[in-house]
FIDRENNU-453708 format. One record per residue (C-alpha): residue number from 1; x, y, z. Coordinates in Angstrom, 3 decimals. Layout:
BEGIN
NODE   resi          u          v          w
NODE    NUM          X          Y          Z
...
// end
This chain:
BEGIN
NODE   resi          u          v          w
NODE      1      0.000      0.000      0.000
NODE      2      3.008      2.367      1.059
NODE      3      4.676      1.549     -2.346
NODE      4      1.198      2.049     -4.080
NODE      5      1.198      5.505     -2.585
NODE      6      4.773      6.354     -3.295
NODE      7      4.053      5.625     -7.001
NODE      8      1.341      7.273     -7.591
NODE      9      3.214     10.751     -5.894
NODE     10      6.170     10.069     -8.302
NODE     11      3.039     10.277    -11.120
NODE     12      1.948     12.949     -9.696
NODE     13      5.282     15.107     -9.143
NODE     14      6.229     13.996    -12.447
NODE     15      3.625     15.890    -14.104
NODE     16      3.769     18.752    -12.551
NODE     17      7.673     19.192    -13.465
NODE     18      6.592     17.790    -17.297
NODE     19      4.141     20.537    -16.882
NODE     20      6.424     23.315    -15.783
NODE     21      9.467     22.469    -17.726
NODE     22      6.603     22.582    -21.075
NODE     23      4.731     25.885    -19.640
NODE     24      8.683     27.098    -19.309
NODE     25      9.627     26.778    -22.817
NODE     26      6.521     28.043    -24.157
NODE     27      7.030     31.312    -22.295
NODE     28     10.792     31.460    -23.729
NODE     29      9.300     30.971    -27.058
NODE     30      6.871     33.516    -26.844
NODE     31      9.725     35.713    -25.099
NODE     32     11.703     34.617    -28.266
NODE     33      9.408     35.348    -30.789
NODE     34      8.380     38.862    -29.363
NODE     35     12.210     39.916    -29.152
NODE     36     12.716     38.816    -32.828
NODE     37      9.337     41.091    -33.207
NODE     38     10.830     43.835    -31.898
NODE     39     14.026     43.508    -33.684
NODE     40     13.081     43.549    -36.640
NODE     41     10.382     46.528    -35.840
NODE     42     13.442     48.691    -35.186
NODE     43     15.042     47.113    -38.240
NODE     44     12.348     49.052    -40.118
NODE     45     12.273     52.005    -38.042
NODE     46     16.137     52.774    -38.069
NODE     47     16.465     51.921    -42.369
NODE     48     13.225     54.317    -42.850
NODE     49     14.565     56.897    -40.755
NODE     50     17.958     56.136    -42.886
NODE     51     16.457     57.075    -45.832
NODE     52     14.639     59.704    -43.996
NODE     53     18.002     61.793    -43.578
NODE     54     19.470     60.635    -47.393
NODE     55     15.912     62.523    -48.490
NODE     56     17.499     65.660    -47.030
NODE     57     20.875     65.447    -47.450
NODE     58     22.179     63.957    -44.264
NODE     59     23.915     61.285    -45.221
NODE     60     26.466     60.794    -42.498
NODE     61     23.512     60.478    -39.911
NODE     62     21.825     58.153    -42.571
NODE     63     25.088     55.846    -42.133
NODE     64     24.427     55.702    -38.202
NODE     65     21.036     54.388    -39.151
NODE     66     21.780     51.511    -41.538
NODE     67     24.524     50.939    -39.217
NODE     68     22.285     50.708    -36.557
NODE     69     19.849     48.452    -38.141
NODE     70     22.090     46.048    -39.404
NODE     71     23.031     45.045    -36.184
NODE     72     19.865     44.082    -35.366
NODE     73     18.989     41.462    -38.467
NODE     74     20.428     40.007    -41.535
NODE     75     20.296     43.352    -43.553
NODE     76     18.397     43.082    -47.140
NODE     77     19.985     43.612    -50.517
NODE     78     18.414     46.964    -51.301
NODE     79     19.152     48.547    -47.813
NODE     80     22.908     47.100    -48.481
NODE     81     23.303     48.957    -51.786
NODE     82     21.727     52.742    -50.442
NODE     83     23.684     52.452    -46.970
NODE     84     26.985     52.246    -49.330
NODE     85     26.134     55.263    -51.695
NODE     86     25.093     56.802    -47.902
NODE     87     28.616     56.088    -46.431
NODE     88     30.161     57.541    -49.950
NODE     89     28.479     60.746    -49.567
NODE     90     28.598     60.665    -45.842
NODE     91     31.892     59.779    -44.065
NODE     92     33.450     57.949    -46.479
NODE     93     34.706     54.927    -43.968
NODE     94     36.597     52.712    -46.112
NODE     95     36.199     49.702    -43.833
NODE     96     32.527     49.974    -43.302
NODE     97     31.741     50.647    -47.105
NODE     98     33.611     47.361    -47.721
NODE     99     32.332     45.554    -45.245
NODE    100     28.752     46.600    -46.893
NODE    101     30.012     45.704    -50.670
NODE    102     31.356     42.191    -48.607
NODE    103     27.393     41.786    -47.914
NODE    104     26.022     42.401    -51.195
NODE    105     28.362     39.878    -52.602
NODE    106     28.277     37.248    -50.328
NODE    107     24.043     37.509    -49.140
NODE    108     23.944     37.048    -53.363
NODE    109     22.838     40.470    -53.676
NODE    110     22.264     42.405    -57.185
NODE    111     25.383     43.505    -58.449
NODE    112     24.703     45.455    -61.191
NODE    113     25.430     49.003    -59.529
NODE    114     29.057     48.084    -58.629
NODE    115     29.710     49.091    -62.030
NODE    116     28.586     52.943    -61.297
NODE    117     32.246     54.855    -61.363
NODE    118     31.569     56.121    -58.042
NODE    119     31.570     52.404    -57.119
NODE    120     35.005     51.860    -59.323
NODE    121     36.689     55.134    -58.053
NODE    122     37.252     53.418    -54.875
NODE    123     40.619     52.248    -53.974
NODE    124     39.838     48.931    -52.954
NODE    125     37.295     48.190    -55.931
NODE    126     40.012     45.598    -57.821
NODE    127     40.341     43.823    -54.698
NODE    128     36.729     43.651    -54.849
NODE    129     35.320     42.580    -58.105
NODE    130     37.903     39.610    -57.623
NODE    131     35.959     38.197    -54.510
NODE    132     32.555     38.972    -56.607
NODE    133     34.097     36.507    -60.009
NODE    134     35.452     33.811    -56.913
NODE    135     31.912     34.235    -55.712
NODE    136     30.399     33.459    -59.293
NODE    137     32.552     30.387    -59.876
NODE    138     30.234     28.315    -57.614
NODE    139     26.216     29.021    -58.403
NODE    140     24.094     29.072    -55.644
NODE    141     21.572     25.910    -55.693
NODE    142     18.499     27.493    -54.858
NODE    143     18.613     30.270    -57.369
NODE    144     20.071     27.845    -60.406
NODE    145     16.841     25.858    -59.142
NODE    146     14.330     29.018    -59.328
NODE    147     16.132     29.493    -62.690
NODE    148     15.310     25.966    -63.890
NODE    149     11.251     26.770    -62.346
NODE    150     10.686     29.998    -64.229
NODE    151     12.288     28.364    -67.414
NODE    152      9.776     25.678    -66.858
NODE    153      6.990     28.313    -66.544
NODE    154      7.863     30.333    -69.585
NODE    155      8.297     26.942    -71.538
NODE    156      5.195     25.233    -71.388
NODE    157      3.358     28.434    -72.273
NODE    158      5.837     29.118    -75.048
NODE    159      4.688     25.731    -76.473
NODE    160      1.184     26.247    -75.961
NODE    161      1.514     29.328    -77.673
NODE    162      3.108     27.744    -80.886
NODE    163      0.734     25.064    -81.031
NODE    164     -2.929     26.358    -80.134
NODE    165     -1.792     30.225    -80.982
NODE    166     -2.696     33.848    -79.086
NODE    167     -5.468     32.263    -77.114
NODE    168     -3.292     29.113    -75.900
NODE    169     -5.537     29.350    -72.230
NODE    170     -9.036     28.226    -73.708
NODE    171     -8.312     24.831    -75.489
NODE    172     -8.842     22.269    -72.101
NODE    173     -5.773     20.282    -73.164
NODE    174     -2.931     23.595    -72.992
NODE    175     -4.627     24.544    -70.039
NODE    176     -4.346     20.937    -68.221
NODE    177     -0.536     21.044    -69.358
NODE    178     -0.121     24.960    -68.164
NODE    179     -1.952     23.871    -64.603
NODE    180     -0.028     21.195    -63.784
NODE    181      3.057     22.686    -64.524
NODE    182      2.193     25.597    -62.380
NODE    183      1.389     23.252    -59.874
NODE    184      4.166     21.301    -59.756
NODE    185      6.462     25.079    -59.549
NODE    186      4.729     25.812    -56.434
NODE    187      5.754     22.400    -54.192
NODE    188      8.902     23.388    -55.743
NODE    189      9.098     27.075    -54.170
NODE    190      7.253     25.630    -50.881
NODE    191     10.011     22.904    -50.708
NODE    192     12.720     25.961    -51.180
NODE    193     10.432     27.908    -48.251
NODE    194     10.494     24.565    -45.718
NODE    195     13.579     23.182    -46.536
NODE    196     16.217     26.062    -47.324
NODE    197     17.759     29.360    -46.160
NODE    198     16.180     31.545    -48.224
NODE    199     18.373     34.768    -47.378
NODE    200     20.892     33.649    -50.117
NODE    201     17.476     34.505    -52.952
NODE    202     18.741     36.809    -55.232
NODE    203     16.534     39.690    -57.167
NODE    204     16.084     36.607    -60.563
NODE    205     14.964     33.905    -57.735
NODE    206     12.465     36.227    -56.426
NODE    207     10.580     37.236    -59.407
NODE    208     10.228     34.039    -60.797
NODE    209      8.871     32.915    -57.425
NODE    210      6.525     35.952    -57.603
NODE    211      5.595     34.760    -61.201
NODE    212      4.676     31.009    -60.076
NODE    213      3.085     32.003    -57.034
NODE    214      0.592     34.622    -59.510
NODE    215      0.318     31.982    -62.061
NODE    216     -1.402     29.939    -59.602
NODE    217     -5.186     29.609    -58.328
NODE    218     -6.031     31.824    -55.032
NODE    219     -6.785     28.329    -52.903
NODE    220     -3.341     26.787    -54.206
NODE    221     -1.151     29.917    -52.960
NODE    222     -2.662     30.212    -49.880
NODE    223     -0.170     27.929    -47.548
NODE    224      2.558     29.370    -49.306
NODE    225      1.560     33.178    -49.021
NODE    226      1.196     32.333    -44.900
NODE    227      5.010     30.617    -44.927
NODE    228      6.405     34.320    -46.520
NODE    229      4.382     36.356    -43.982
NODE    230      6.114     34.202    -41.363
NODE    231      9.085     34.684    -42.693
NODE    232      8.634     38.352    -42.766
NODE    233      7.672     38.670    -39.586
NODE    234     10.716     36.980    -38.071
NODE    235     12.464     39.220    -40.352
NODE    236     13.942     36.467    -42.966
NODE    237     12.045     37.702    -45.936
NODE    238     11.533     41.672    -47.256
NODE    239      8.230     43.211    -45.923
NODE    240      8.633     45.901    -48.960
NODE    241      8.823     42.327    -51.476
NODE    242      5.755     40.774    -49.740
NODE    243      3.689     43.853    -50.583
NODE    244      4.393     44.140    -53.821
NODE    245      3.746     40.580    -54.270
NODE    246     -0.059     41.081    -52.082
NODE    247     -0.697     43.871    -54.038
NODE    248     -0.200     42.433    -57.487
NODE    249     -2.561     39.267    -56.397
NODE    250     -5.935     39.756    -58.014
NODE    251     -7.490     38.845    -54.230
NODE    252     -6.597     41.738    -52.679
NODE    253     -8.615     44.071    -55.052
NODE    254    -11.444     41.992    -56.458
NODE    255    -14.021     39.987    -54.278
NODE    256    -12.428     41.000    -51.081
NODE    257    -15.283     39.373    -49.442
NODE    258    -14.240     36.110    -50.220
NODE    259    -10.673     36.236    -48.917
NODE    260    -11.198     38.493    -46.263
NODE    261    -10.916     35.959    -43.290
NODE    262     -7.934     34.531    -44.422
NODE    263     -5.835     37.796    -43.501
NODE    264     -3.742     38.038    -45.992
NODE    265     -4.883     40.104    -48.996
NODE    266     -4.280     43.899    -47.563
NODE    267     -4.092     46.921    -49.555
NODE    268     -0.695     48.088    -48.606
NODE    269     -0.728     50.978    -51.174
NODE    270      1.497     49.684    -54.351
NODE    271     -0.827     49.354    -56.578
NODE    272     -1.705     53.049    -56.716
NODE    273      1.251     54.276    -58.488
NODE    274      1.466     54.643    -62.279
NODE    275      4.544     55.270    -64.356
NODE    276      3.247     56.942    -67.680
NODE    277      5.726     58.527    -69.996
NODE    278      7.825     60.708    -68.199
NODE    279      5.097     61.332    -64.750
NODE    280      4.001     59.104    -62.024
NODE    281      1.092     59.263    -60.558
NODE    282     -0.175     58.264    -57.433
NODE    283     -4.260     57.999    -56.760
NODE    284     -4.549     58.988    -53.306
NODE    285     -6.706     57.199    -50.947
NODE    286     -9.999     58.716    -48.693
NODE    287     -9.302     59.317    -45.182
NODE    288    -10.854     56.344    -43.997
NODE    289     -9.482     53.733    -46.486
NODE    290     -6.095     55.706    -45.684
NODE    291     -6.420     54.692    -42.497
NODE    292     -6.751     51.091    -43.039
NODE    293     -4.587     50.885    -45.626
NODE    294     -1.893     52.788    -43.038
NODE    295     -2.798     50.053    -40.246
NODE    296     -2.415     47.024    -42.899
NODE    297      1.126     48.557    -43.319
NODE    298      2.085     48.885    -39.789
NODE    299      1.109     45.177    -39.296
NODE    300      4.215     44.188    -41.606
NODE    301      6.222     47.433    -40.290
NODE    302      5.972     49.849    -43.390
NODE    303      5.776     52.881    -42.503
NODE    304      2.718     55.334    -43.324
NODE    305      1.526     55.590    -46.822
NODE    306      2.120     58.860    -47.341
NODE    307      5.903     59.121    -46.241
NODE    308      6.087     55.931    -48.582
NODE    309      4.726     58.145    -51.383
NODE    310      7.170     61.088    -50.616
NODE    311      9.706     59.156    -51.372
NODE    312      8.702     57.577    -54.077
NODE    313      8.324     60.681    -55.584
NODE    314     12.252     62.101    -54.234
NODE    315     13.250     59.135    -55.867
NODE    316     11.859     59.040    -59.303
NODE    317     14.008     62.012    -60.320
NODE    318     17.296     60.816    -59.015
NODE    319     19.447     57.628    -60.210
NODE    320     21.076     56.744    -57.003
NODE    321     19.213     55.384    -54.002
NODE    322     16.018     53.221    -54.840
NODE    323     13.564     52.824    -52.150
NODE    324     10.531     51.702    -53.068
NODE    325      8.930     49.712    -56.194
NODE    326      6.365     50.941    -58.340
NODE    327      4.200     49.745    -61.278
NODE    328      4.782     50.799    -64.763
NODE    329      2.461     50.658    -67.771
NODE    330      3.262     50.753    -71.205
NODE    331      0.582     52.691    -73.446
NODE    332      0.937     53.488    -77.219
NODE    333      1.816     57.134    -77.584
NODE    334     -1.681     58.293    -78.408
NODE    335     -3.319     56.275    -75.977
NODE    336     -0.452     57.216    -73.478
NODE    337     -0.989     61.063    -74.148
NODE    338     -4.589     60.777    -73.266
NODE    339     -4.064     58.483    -70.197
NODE    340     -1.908     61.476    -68.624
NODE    341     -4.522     64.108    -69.747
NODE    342     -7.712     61.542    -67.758
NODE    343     -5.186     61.287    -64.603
NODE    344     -4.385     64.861    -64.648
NODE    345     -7.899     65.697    -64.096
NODE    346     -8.627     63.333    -61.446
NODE    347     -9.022     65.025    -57.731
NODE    348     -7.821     61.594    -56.335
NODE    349     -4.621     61.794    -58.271
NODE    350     -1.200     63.655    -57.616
NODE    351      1.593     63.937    -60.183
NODE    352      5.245     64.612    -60.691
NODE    353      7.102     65.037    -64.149
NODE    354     10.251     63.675    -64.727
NODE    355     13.440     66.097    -65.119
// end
């Protein structure tokens, strides 16, 4: 009986220590996850107020910024390229500006722009540009694999195209072929999400994920479009890229109802700005819809809507720094010249002409 009794207290003490030692790692993990949250809040806040200060000139204090931010997360590509044209202009610290060009050669980054001759002026550049072609020798798997998807994509339309000519979507057969390709592209890019580092995904790898995850139906991208929000919430994916991506999907601007509750198709704002001839325009939103649209943005840590259109427009006349994305629409010229007459009249719309 006295055995009996001892047993079941060792059941009983055992639980209670299973119990606290679980409770005890879910509170780390929340404590975890709302540190990460915070980091990468301030990751936002410091590059924003970075670009803030290039805006006006201030490019030293711009350099404390970036400098600031990137010691919070793994920086991304774009933030890489302006905080190195900041430290140019700013205090020119040679180690720090290499240490930035290091990044963008070794997170995969766009290189295009080291070929500016500000870029090649510097004293170190040689040194440089032999660590990118070292770099180059060995191709990074995951991009040569989102190479081989968007290939893939472009291919089986291509053939479709030959075949059942400019309407190549109707005939049942093309379409079963397009589909299933598609289909097959997105377990790729979710395998590449599960199973991967993804900070190595360079500017190529993440359009032609953008294109396979568009090319799909609304159900079939839903699981994937929840793994990038994750990721750019813990700060392992561009909250900038993600909108762009939201805003392009047909869901967040047509039959809203019906997506609503899955909380994913917001109006973050860039699909309101129009590239036509030499203006942009931006349609401006109501005060209400503003402030949703402002919210929606501070849930992925964008800043407001309306510094995000301030410097869109600061940098669509300069060659430099790029902050933000924008759409662009091609129109023939006569079409095009009426276009800009329509928008010009519009109350909703606000313009700027290019210099």
């Amino acid at each position: 009986m006295f055995s009996k009794v001892i047993s079941m207290n060792m059941r009983f003490y055992f639980i209670i220590i299973s119990t606290s030692i679980l409770l005890q790692i879910e509170v780390r993990a929340q404590n975890d996850s709302l540190i990460c949250s915070e980091k990468v809040k301030a990751y936002y806040k410091n590059v924003f107020s970075a670009e803030d200060s290039i805006i006006i000139g201030k490019y030293s204090e711009a350099s404390k910024l970036y400098n600031k931010a990137f010691s919070l997360i793994k920086p991304f590509c774009n933030d890489l390229k302006n905080a190195v044209f900041a430290e140019i202009y700013g205090k020119r610290d040679s180690v720090l500006i290499l240490k930035y060009l290091y990044h963008v050669v070794n997170f995969n980054c766009d290189t295009e722009f080291l070929s500016n001759s500000i870029i090649k002026n510097l004293p170190f550049y040689n040194y440089l540009v032999g660590n990118l072609n070292k770099k180059h020798v060995v191709q990074n798997k995951i991009n040569n694999t989102l190479d081989i998807i968007l290939k893939d994509d472009q291919h089986i339309r291509d053939s479709c195209r030959k075949v059942f000519g400019a309407d190549f979507y109707e005939p049942p057969l093309a379409k079963k072929r397009i589909m299933y390709i598609d289909s097959l592209n997105l377990l790729k890019i979710q395998d590449i999400l599960d199973n991967y580092n993804i900070d190595s995904i360079n500017k190529n790898g993440l359009f032609a994920m953008e294109i396979v995850i568009l090319h799909n139906g609304a159900w079939h991208r839903l699981n994937i479009l929840y793994k990038i929000k994750d990721l750019v919430l813990k700060g392992k994916f561009d909250a900038r890229v993600y909108a762009e991506l939201i805003c392009r999907l047909p869901e967040s601007y047509e039959r809203k109802d019906t997506y609503k509750k899955f909380e994913l198709y917001k109006d973050y704002g860039l699909s309101k700005n129009y590239v036509i001839g030499k203006y942009m325009f931006t349609e401006m939103y109501d005060d209400s819809t503003l402030k949703e649209v402002n919210n929606d943005r501070r849930g992925i840590f964008l800043e407001s809507f309306e510094n995000y259109i301030k410097k869109l427009q600061w940098q669509y006349n300069q060659k430099l720094f790029h902050f933000s994305t924008m759409s662009i629409f091609a129109f023939s010229k006569e079409d095009e010249n009426s276009t800009i007459e329509l928008l010009k009249k519009m109350k909703s719309m606000i313009f700027i002409e290019k210099k």
